[in-house]
N, C-alpha and C positions, 0 to 999 in steps of 0.2 A: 730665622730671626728668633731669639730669646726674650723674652721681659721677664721683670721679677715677681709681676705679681704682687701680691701681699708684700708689705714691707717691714712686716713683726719679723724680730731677730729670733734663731731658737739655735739649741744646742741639740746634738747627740750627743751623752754621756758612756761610753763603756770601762769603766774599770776605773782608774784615774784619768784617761784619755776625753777631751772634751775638743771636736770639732764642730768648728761654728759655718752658722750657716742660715736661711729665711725660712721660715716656716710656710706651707701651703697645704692643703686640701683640707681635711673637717677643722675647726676649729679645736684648741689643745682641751683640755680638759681635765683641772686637777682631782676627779674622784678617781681614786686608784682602782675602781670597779670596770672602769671608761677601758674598753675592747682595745683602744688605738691607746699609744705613747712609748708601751712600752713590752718590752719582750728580746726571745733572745735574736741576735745579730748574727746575717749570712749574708754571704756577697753570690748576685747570679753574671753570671756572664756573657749573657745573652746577649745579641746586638738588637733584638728587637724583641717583640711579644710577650712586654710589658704586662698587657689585660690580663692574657692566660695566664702570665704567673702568678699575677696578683690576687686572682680568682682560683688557683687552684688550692684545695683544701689542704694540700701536702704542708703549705707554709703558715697554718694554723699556729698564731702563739709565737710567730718568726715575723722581725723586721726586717725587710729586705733591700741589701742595698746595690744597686744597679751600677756594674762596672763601666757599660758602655757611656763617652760623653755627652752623648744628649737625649734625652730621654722625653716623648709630651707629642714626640716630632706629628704620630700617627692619629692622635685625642683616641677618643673611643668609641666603642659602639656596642649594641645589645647582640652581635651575631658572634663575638670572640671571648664570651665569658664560658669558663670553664665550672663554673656553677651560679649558684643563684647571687651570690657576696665575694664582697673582697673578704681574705682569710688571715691575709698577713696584718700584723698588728701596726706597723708604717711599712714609710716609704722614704729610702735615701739615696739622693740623687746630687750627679754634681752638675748640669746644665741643664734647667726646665725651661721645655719650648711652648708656649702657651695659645702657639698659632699653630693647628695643627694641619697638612696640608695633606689629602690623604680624600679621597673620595665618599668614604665608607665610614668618614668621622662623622659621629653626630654628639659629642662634646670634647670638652677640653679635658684630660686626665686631672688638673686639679676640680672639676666638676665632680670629674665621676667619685676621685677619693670624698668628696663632702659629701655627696649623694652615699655614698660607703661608710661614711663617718669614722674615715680614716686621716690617719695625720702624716703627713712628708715633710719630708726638710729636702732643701736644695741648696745648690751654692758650694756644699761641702767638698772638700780633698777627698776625691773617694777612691784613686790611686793610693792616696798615703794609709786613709782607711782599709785600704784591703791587705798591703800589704801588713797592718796590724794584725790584720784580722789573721794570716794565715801564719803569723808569728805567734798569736795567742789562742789561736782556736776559735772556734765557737762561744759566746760570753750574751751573759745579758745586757739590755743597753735602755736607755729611755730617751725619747725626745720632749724637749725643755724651752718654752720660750726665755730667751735668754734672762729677763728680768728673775726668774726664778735661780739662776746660778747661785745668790743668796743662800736658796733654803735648799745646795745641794748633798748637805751630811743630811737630812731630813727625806730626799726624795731615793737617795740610794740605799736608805735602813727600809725604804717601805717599800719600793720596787726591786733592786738589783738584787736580795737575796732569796729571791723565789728559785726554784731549782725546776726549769721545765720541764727538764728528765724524768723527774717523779709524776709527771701527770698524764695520763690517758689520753690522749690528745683524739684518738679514732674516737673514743666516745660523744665527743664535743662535734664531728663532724657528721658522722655516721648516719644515714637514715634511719626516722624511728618507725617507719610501715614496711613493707614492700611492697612496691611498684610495679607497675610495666612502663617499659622504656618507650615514649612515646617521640621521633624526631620529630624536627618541623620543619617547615618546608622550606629554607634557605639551606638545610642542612644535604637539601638532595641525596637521600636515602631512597633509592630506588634497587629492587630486587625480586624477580621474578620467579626464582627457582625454588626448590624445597628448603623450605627454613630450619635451624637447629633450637631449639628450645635448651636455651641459656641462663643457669644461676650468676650472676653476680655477684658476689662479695663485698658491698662497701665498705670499706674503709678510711673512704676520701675519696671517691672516683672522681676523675675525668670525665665529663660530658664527652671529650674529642674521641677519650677511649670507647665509650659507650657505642659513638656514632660508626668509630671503624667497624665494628663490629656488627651492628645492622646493617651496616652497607656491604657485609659478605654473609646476608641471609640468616643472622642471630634473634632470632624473637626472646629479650632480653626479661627475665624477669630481677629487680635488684634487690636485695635483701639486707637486714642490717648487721653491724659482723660483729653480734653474737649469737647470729640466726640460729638455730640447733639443726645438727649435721641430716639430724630425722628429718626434719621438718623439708631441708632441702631436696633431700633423698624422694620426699614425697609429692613433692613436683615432677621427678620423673625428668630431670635435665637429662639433654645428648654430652654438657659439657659444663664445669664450672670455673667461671674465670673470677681470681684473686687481683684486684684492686691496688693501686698506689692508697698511700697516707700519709701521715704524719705522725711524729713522736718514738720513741722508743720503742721496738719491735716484742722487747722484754716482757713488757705490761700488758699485750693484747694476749693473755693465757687461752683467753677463750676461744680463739680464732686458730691459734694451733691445736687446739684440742677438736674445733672441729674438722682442721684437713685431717690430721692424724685419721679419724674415722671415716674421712671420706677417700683417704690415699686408695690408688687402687680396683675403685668403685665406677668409677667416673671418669673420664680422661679430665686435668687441672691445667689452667693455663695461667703465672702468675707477673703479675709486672709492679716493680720496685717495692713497697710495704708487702704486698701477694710475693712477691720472689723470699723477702724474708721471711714471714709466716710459712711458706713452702719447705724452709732449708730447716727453722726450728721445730719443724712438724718431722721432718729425717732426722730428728734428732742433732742438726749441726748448731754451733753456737752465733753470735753477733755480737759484735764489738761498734764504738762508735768513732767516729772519723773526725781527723783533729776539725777540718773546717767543711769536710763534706764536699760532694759533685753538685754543681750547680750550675747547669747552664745548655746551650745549644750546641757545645760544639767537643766536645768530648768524648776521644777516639778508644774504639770498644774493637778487640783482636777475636772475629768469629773464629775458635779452636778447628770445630769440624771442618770448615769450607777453609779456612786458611786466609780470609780477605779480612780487611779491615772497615767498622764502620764507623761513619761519625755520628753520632748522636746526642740525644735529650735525654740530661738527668735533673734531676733534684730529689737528692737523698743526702743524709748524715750517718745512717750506719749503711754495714755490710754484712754479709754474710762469711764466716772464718772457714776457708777451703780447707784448712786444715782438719776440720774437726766434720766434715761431711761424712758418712759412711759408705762404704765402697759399692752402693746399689747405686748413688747417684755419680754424675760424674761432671765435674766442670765444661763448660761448653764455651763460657765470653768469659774474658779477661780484660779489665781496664790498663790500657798502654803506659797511662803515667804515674801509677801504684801501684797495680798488678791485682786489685781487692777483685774479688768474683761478681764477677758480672751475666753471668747465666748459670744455670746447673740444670738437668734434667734427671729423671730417672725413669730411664725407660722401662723396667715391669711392669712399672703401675701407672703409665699413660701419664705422666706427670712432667711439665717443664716449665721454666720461669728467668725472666733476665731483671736487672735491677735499672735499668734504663727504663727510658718510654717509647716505646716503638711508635705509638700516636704522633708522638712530634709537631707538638703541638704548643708553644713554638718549637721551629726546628728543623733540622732534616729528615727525608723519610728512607732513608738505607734501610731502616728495621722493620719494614712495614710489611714484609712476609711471615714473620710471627703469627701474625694474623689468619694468615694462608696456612700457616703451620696449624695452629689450630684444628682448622678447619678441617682439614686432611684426616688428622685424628680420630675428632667426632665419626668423619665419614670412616 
């Protein structure tokens, strides 16, 4: 069962395109400072695991708009967040379910986005929006209570020509200490045997990635990523694993400049932001993707083994197989562009897929990565 909820009308604006539709979760708010309204536009195609995406820091500065039709069905709860905040800037949805039926809910998704101080629109054609979306790419977009359409040459001179591209987006997420990765007890991390002592790289992590990873004997230290390659080096890690993120892979110089010095040193384990820093640390290029991988179900061709898996992305760029150098060598292929989807280079103990093996939402086909690791280190 659906209700609407709030009954304030609001727009999403992208380009000239204005779908209409009600407004729900934080209240709008017109200081252009305000974290929610506005940012750039991606469509995820997940059929569920809403929380996790909305918490995961990779969608930093991204509105995100949910293909499947009903979205709210599961509410929420504090055991499925993938960090401490929602990251995406909104939320667009085309049927919000406001009764959530779901054992492990302890509120309603438009709860949580005002407890987030995030803003959604519902109601909208998000069929019709996506197929915009994958006709015009990636674009900035704002959500508008509709009484505003009024002052909309005014709110697209002050929002819609921001260029995300230009902005450091790891920085904004990135931890400013380093930590030890502490789980909690719903996480059920249990592990008995000899532990590996673990650099982390954040760049946006995954708490779900963090958890895989303790729970195959990783005593986790996380550090922020422009840690200095010395300093990690002087922890004395068995292994260091490269983090997902957000933004442009271009801008984090510093992050290639420290695998570069740690290539070789260390056995490297990188997954989606950590697979690109990986590839322009080998010297290969990235380029960025008209609308980007988004979602739970997205078929990934393992080269070596010859099988196919289905997986969890969210990313915008890739890594240009073309321009890789002949130490590394392609390993996953994505089936419906062909963009590189793993590379390895085995001299220097080094390997990285631009998925999420965590799958978190998602399937877990990729969850020997892990195992892969592990192997290594040993």
């Amino acid at each position: 069962m659906s209700k609407q909820g709030s009954s304030q009308a609001g727009i999403l604006v992208i380009g000239d395109e204005i779908y209409r539709g009600t407004l729900f979760g934080a209240e709008w708010s017109a200081d252009a400072s305000d974290r929610s309204a506005f940012g750039e536009v991606v469509f995820n195609t997940s059929m569920t695991g809403y929380q996790e995406v909305l918490t995961d820091p990779s969608y930093a500065g991204q509105m995100v708009v949910f293909t499947a039709a009903h979205i709210g069905n599961t509410g929420a709860n504090q055991e499925d967040l993938e960090s401490t905040k929602v990251y995406a800037r909104g939320v667009v949805i085309g049927q919000y379910v406001d009764h959530p039926s779901n054992f492990r809910s302890k509120q309603s998704l438009d709860q949580f986005l005002k407890d987030n101080k995030t803003v959604g629109i519902h109601g909208v054609d998000t069929r019709a929006l996506t197929l915009e979306l994958r006709k015009q790419g990636v674009v900035p977009g704002m959500i508008l209570p509709a009484r505003e359409e009024k002052n909309l040459a005014e709110w697209k001179k002050k929002w819609l020509g921001i260029d995300y591209g230009s902005i450091d987006w790891i920085k904004n997420v990135t931890t400013k200490e380093p930590y030890r990765f502490q789980p909690k007890p719903f996480e059920k991390v249990e592990f008995n045997g000899k532990k590996h002592n673990v650099v982390v790289y954040d760049y946006g992590v995954k708490r779900q990635l963090l958890v895989d990873l303790a729970k195959r004997g990783c005593d986790l230290t996380v550090v922020p990523a422009d840690y200095p390659a010395d300093k990690v080096l002087a922890l004395n890690p068995e292994g260091i694993f490269l983090s997902n993120g957000p933004g442009d892979p271009k801008l984090a110089t510093y992050a290639v400049s420290s695998v570069k010095t740690l290539l070789g040193k260390k056995p490297i384990f990188g997954v989606c932001m950590g697979h690109q820093v990986l590839g322009m640390a080998m010297g290969a290029k990235t380029y960025k993707l008209k609308f980007g991988h988004r979602g739970g179900n997205q078929p990934v061709k393992n080269i070596t083994q010859g099988s196919v898996e289905i997986s969890s992305h969210n990313h915008g760029y890739a890594v240009d197989v073309e321009t890789l150098p002949s130490t590394a060598k392609l390993t996953h292929q994505n089936l419906n562009d062909e963009c590189c989807e793993g590379l390895s280079v085995p001299s220097m103990n080094a390997f990285s897929v631009q998925y999420h093996p965590e799958s978190s939402p998602g399937p877990h086909d990729s969850s020997y990565l892990f195992d892969q690791f592990i192997q290594m280190m040993k």
